[in-house]
N, C-alpha and C positions, 0 to 999 in steps of 0.2 A: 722327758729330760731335755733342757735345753741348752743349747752348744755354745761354748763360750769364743768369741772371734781369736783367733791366731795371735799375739803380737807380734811387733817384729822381731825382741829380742826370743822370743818361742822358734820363728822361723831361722833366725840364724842358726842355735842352739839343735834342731832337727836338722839342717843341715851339715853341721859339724859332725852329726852325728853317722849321717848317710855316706859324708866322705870317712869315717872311721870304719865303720862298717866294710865299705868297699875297699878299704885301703888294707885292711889286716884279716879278713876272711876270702881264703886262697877257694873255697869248698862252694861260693856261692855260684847259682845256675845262671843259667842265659837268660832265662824271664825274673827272677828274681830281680840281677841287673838293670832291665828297661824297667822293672817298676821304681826302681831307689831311682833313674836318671829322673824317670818323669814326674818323680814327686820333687828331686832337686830340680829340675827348672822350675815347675809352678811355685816353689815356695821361692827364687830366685826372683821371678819375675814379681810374686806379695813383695818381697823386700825393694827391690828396685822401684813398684810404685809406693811404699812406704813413703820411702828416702823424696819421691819427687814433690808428694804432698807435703811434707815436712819442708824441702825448701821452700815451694811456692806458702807456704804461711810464713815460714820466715822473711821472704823478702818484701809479704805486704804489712807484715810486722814494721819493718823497716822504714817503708815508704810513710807508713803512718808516726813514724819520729821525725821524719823531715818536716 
């Protein structure tokens, strides 16, 4: 089976999810916890370099209209 890459709107979407999760179950454990943190920063950090390659195409997008 082959695994389809992430997108970003998938990472946001799992993240909203993680702050749902954590924000309205009173009953979750202490390791449960550190696994939704660490999967919300890694997917934080996919989003973050998303957004950077998306600009940097944009602005030689740009440069190649001048």
């Amino acid at each position: 089976m082959t695994k389809q890459k992430q997108t970003y709107t998938e990472a946001v979407a799992e993240l909203e999810n993680i702050l749902t999760e954590l924000e309205n179950n009173s009953d979750i454990n202490m390791d449960e916890i550190s696994e939704r943190v660490k999967r919300a920063a890694f997917l934080m950090e996919f989003c973050k370099k998303q957004l950077h390659e998306l600009d940097s195409a944009l602005e030689k997008m740009m440069e190649n209209l001048d």
